[in-house]
FIDREN-516295 format. One line per field, with one value per residue: residue in one letter; x, y, z of N, C-alpha, C, O, CB in turn. Coordinates in steps of 0.001 Angstrom, whole numbers. Glycine has a CB too. Layout:
<pts>
aa = (A_...)
n.u = (X_...)
n.v = (Y_...)
n.w = (Z_...)
ca.u = (X_...)
ca.v = (Y_...)
ca.w = (Z_...)
c.u = (X_...)
c.v = (Y_...)
c.w = (Z_...)
o.u = (X_...)
o.v = (Y_...)
o.w = (Z_...)
cb.u = (X_...)
cb.v = (Y_...)
cb.w = (Z_...)
</pts>
This chain:
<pts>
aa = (X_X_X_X_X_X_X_X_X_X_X_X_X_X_X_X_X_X_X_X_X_X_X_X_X_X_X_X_X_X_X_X_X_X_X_X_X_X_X_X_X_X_X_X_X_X_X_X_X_X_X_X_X_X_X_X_X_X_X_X_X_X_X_X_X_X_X_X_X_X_X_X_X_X_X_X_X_X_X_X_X_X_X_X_X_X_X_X_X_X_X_X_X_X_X_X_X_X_X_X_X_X_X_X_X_X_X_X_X_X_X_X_X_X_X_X_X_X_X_X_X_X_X_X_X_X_X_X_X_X_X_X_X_X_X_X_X_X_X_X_X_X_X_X_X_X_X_X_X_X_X_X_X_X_X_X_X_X_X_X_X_X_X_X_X_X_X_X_X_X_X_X_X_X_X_X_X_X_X_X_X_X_X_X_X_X)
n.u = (-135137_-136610_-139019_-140040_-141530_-141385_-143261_-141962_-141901_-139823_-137528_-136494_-136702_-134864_-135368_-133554_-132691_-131931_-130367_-130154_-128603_-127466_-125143_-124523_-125051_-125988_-125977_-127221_-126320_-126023_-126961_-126689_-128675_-131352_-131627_-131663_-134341_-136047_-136278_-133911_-131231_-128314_-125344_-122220_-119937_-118086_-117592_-118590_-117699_-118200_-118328_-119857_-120380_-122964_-125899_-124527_-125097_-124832_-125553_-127494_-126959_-125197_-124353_-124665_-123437_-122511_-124137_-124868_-126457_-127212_-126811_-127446_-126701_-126640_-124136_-123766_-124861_-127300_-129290_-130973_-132308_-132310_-133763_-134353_-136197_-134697_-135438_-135807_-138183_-139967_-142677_-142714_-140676_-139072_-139804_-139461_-138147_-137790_-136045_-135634_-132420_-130793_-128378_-129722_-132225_-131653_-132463_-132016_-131383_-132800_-131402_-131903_-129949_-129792_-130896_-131035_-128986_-129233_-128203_-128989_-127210_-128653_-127804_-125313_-122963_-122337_-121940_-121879_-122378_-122096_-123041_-121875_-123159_-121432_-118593_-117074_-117257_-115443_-116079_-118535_-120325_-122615_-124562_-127766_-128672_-130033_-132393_-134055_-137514_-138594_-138283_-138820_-137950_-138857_-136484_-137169_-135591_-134860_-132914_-131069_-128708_-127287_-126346_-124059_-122519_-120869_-118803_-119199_-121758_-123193_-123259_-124860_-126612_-129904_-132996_-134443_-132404_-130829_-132248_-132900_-130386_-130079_-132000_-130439_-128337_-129227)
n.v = (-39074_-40941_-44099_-46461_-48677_-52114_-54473_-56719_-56707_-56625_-55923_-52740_-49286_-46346_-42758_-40367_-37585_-34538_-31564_-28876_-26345_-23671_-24036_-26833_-30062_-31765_-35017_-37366_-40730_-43271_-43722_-44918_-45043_-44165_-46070_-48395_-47576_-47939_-50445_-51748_-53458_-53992_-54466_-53230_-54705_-53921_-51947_-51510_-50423_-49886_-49407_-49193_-49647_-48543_-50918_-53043_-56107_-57157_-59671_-62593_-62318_-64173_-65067_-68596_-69351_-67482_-65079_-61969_-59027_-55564_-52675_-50513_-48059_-45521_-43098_-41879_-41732_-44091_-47488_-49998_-51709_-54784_-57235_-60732_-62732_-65118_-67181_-69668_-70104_-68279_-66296_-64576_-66180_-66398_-64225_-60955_-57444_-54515_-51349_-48453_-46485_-43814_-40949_-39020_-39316_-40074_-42510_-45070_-48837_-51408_-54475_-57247_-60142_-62804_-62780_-63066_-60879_-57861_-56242_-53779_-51645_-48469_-46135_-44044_-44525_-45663_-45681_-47284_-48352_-49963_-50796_-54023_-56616_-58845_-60153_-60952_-63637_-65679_-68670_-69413_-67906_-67690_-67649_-66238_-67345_-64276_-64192_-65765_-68016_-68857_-67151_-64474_-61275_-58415_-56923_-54915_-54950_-54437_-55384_-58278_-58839_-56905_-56919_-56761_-59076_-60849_-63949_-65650_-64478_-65283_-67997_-68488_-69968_-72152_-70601_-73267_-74903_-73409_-73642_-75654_-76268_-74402_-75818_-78137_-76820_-75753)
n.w = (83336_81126_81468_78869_78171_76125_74216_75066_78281_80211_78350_77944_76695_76754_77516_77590_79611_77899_78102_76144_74399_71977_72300_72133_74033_77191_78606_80974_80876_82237_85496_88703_90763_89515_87379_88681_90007_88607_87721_86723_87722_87337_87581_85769_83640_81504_78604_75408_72388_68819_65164_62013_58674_56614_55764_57127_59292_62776_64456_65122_68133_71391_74576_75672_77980_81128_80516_79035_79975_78291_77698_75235_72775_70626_69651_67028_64088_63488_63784_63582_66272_67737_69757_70746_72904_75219_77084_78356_80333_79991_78971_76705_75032_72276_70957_69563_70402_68339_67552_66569_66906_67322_67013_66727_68207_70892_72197_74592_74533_76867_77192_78842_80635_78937_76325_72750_70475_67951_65343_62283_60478_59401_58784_57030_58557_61535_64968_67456_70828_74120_77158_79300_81527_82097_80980_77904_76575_74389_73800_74843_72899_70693_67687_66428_62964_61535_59294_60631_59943_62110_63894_62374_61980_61400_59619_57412_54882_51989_49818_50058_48998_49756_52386_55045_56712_58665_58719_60483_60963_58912_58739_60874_63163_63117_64836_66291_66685_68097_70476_71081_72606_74338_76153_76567_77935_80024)
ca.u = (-135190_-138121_-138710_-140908_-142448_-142109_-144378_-141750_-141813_-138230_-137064_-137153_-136750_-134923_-135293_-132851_-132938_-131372_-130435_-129087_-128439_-126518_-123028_-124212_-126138_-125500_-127061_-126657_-126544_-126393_-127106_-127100_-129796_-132405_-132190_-132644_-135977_-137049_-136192_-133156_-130473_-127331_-123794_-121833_-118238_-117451_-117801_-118377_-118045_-118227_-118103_-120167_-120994_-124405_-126099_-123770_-126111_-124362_-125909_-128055_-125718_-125878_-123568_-124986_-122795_-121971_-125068_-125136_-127155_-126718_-127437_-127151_-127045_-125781_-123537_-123355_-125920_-129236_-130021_-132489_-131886_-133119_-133797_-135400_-136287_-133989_-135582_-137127_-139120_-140716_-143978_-142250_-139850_-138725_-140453_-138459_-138296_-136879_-136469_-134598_-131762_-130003_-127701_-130681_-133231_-130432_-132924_-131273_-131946_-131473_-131085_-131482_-129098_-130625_-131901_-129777_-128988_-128654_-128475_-128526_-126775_-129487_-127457_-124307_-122337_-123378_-121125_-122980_-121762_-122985_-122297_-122455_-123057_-120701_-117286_-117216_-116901_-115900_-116123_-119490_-120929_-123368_-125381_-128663_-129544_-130670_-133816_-134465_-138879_-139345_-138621_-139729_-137753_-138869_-135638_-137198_-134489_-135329_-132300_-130683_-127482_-126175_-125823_-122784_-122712_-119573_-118949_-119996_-123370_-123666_-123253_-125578_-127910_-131546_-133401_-134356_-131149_-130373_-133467_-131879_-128928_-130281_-132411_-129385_-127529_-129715)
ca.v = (-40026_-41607_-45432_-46755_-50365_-52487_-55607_-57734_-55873_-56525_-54740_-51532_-47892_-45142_-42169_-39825_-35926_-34287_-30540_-28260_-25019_-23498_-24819_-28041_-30603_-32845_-36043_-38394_-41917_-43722_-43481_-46402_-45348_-44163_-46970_-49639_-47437_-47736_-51770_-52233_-54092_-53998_-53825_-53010_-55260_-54211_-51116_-51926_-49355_-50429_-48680_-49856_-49086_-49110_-52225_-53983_-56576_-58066_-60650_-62549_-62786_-64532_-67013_-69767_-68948_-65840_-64575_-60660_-57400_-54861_-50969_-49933_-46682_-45462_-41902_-41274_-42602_-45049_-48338_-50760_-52574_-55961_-58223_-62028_-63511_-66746_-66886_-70840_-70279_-66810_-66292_-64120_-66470_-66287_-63162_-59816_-56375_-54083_-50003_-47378_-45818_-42824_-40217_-37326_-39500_-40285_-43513_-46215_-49969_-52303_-55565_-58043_-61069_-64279_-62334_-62670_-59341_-57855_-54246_-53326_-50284_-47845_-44372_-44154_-45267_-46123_-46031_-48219_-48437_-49982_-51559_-55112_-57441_-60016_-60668_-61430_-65236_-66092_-70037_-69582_-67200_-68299_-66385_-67060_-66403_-62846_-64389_-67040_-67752_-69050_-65995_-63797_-60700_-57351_-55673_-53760_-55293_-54579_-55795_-58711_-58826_-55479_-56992_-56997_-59851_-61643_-65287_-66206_-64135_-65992_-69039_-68595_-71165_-71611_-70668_-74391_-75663_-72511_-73714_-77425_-76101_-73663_-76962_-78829_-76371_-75384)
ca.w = (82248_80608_80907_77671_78243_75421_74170_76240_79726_80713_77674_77912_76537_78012_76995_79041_79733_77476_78297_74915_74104_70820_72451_72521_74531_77891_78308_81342_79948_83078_87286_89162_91589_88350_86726_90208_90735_86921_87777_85825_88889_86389_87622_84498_83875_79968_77867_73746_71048_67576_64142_60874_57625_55965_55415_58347_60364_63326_65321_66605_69205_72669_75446_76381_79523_81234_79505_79239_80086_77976_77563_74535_72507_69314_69525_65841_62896_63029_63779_63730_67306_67902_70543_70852_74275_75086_79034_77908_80647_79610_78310_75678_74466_70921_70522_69620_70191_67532_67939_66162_67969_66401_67599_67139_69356_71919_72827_74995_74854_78010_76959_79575_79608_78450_75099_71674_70298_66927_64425_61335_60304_58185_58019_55747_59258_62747_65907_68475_72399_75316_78530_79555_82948_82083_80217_76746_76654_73116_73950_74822_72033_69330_66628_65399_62012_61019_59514_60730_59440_63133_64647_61883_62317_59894_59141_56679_54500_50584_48974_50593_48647_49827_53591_55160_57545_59234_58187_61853_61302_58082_59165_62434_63271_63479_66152_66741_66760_69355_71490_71713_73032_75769_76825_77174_78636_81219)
c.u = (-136583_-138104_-139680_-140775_-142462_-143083_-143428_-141313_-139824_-137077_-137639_-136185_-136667_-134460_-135044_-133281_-131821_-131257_-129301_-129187_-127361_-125018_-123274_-124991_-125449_-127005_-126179_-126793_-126597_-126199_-127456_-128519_-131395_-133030_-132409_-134186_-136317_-136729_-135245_-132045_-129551_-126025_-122744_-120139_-117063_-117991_-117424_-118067_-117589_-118662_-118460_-120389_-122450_-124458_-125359_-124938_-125284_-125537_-126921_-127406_-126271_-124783_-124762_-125069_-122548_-122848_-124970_-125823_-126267_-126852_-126778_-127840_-126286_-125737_-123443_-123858_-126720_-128995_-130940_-131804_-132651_-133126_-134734_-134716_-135813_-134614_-136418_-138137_-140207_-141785_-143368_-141252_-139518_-139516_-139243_-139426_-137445_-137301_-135073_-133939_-130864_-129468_-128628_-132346_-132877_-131263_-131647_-131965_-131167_-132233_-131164_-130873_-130185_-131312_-130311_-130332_-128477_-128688_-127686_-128459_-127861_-128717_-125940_-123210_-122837_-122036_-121859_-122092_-122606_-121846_-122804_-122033_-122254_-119643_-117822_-116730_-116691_-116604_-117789_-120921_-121504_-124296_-126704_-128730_-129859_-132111_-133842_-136012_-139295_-139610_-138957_-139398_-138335_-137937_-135406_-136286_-134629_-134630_-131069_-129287_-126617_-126018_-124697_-123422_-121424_-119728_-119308_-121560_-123927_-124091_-124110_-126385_-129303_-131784_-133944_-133149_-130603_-131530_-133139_-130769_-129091_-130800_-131728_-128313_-127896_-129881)
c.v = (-40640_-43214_-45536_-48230_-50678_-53716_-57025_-57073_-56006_-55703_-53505_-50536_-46790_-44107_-40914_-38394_-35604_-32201_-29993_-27446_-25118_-23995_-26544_-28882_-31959_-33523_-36870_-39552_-43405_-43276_-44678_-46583_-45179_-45045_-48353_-49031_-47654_-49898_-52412_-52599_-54157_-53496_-54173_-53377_-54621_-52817_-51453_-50845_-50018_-49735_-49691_-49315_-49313_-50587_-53471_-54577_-57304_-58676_-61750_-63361_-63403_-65332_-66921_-69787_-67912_-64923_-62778_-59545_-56564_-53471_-50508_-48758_-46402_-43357_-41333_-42283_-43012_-46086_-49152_-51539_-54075_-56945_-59477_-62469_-65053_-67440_-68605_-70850_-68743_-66901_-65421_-65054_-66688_-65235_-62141_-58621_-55628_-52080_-49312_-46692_-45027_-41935_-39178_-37721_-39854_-41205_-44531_-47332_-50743_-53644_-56891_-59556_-61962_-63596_-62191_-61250_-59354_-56393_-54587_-51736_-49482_-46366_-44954_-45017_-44878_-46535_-46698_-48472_-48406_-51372_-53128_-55683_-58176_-59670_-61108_-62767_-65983_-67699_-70148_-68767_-67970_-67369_-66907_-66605_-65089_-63119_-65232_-66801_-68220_-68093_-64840_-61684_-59753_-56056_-54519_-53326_-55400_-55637_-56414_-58858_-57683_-55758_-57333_-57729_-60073_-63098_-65694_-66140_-64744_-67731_-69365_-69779_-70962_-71771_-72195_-74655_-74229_-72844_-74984_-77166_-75616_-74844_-77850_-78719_-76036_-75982)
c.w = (82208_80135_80096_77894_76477_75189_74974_77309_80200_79927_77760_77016_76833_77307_78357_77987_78774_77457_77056_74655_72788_70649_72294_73107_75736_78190_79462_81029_81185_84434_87632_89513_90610_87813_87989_90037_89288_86795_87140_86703_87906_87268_86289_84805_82664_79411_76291_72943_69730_66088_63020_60213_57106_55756_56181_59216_60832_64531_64297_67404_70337_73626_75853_77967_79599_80378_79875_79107_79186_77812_76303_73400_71437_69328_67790_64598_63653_62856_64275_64977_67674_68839_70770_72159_74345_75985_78668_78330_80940_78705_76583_74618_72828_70374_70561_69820_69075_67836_67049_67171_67291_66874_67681_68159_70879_72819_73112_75033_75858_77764_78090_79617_79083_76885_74112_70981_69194_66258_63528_61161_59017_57899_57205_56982_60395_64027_67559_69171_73277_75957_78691_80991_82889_81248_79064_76571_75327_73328_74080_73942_70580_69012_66154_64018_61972_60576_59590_60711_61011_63839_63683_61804_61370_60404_58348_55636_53204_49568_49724_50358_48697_51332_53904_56147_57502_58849_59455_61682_59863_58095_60650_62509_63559_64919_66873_67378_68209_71122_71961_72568_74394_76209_77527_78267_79923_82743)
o.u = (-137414_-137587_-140541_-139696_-143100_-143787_-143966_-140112_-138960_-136124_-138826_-135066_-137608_-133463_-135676_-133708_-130814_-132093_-128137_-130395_-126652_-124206_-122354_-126128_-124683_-128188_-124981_-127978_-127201_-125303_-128294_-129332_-132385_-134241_-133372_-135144_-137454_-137025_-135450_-131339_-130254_-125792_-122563_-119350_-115834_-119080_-116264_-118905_-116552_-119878_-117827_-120740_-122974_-123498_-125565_-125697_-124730_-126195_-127032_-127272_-127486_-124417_-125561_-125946_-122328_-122345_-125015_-125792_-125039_-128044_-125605_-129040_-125239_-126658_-122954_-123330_-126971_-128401_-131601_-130704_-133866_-132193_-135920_-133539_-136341_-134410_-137646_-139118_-140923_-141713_-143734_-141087_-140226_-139918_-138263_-140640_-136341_-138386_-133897_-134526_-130058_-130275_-128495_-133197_-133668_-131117_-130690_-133114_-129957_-133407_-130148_-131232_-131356_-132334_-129211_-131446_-127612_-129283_-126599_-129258_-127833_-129008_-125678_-122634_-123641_-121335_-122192_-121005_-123499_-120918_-123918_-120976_-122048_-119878_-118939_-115514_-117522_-117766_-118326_-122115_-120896_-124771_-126746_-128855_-129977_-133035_-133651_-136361_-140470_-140689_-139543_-140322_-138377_-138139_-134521_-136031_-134557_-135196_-130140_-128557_-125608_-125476_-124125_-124538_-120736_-120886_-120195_-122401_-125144_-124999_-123937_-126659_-129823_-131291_-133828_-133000_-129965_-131489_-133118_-130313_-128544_-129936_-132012_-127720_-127095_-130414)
o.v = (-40760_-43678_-44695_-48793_-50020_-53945_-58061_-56809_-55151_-55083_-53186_-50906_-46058_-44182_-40610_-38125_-36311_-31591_-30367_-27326_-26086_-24222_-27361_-28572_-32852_-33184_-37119_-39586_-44435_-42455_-45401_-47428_-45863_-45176_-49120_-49799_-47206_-50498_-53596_-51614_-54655_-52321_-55332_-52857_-54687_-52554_-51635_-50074_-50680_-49561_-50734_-48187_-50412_-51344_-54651_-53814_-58127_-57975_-61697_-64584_-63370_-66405_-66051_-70019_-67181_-64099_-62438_-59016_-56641_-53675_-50137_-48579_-47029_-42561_-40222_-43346_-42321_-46263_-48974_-52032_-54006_-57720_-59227_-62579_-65986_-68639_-68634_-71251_-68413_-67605_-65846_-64649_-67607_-65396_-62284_-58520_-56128_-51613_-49671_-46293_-45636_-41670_-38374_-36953_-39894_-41058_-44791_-47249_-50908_-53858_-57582_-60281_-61634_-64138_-61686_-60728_-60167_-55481_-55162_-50870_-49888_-45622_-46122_-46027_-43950_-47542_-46058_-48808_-47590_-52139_-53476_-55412_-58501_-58613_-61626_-62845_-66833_-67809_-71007_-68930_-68606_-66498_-67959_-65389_-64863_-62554_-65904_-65740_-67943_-67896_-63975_-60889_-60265_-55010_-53666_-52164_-56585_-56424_-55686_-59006_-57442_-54785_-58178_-57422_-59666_-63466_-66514_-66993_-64673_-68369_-70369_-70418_-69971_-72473_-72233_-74598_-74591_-72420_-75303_-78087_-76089_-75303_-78327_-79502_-76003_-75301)
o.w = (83108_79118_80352_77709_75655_76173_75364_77262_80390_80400_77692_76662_77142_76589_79369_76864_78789_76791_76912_74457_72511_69752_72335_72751_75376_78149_79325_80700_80887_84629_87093_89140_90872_87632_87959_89942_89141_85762_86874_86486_87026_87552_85917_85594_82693_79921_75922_73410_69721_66169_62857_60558_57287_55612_55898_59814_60102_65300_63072_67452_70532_73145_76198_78799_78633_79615_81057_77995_79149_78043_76335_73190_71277_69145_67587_64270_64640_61791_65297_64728_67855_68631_70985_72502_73740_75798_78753_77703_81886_77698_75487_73467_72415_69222_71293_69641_68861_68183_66993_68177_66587_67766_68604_68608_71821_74032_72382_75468_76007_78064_78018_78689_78889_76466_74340_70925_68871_66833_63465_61517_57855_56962_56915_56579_60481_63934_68556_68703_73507_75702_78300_81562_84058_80662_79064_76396_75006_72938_73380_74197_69719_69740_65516_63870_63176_61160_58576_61228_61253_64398_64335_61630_60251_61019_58275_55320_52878_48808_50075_51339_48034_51857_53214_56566_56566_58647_59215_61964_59694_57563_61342_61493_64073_65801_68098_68598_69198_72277_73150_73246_75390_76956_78625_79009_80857_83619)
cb.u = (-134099_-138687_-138607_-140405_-144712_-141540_-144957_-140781_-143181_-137661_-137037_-137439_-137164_-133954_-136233_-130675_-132731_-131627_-130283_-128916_-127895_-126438_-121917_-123390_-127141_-124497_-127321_-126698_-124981_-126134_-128295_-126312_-129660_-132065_-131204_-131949_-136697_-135651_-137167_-132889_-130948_-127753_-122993_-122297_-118213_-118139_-117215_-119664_-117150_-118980_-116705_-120837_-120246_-124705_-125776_-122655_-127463_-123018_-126702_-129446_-124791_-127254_-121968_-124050_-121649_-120315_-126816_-124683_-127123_-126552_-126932_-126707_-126837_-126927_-122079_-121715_-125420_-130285_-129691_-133234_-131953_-133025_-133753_-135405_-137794_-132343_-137102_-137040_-138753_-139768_-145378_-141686_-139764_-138897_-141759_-137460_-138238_-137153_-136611_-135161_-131121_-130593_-126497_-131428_-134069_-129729_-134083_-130714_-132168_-131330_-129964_-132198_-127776_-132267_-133176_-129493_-128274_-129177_-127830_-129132_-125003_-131321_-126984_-123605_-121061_-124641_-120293_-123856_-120882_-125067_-122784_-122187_-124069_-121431_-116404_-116705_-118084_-114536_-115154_-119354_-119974_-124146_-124460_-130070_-130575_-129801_-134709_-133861_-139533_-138979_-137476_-140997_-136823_-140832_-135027_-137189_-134023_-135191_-132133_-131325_-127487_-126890_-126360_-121628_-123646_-119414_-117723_-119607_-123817_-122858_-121966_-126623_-127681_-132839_-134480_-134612_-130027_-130658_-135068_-130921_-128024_-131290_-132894_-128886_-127071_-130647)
cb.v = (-41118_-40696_-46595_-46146_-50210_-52335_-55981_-58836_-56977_-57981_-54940_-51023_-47697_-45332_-42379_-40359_-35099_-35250_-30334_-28583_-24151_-22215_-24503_-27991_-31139_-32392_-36755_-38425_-41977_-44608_-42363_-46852_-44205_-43779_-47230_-49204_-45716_-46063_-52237_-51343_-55478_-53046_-54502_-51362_-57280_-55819_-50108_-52546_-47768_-51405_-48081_-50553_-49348_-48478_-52233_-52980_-57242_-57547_-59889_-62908_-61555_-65498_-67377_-70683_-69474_-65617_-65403_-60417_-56619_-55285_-49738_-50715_-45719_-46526_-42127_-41031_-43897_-44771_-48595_-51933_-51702_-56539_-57682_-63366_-63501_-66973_-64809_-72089_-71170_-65769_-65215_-63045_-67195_-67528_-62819_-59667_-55971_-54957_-49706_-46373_-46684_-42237_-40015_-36321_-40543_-38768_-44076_-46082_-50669_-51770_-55270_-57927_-62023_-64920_-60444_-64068_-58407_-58889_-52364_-53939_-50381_-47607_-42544_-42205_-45279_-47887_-44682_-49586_-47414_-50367_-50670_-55970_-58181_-61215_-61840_-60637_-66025_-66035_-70612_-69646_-66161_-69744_-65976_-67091_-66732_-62156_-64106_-67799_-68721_-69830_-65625_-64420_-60881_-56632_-55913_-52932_-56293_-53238_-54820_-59365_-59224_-53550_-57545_-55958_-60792_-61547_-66046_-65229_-62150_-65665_-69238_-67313_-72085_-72544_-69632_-75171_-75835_-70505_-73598_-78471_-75070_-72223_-77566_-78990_-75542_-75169)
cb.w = (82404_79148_81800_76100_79085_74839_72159_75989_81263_80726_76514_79441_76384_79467_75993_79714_81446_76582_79778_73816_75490_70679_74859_73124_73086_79266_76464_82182_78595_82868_87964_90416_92982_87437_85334_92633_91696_84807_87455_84688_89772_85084_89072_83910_83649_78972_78441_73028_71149_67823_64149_60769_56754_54486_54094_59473_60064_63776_66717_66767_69799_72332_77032_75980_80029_80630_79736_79077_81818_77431_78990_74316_73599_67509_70259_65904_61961_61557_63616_62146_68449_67031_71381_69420_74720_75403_80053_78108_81617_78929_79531_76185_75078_70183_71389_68205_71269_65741_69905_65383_68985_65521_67083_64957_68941_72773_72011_76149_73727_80227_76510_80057_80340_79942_75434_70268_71252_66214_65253_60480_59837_58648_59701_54787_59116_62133_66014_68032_72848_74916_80127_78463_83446_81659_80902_75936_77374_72020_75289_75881_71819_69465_65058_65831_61989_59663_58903_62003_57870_63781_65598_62895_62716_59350_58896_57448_55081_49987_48017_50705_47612_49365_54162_55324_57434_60936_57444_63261_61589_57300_59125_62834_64301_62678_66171_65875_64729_68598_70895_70310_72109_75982_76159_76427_78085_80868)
</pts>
């Protein structure tokens, strides 16, 4: 496997072996000991899979508590993946990464916790699955915004009234008001 550094070092880019012939094609998607030496310490509690249609943007997700690692990878369609740094005390903080992840580049993103997480769906549908460090904590789950102008995201998003969003991810909050909270909470 191939790790890829991006502009916030803790995220990363893994781009696994992929061996294929006319029958087909295997792909390991994770090894414990691979990813320890490539620096990624993850013991995995939760397996996600999730099914969208075009124009679906969920997040920007995050707890507060029970914050979670994630690895994720999309088996079937294209999207845009997104991550902003929560870490208050990170030189990166409120900065994102964003990366295409599509079933024919079979790129993985690992997520580390403390970062809210988000994708929009760009092919006709998009089956996105990945692993996480922690339990899903509804009680402690909050969304930011999609755009919020502090953090500045480019979704590459022409025509805003064809997004599907969730009344949660509509209702998200600004990244301020998410930056008061980690302060408090911390």
């Amino acid at each position: 496997m191939k790790i890829i550094e991006t502009r916030i070092p803790d995220v990363k880019i893994i781009e696994p072996k992929v061996f294929g012939d006319e029958r087909g094609f295997f792909m390991e998607t994770w090894n414990e000991k691979a990813f320890r030496e490539a620096g990624i310490n993850a013991t995995f509690v939760q397996d996600n899979h999730s099914r969208s249609v075009k124009n679906t943007l969920r997040g920007l997700h995050y707890q507060v508590k029970q914050p979670q690692g994630k690895l994720v990878r999309v088996t079937r369609g294209e999207v845009l993946d997104v991550v902003v740094d929560l870490r208050l005390e990170s030189p990166t903080f409120g900065r994102w990464v964003g990366e295409y992840l599509s079933e024919d580049n079979n790129l993985m993103l690992w997520v580390p916790p403390r970062f809210a997480h988000g994708f929009l769906v760009v092919s006709d549908e998009a089956d996105f699955q990945y692993k996480c460090t922690d339990f899903y904590a509804p009680e402690y789950e909050r969304s930011i915004v999609w755009d919020d102008p502090d953090i500045s995201i480019e979704w590459g998003v022409s025509e805003v009234d064809k997004l599907r969003l969730s009344a949660k991810d509509m209702m998200g909050q600004s990244f301020d008001a998410a930056k008061t909270e980690l302060l408090i909470s911390s």
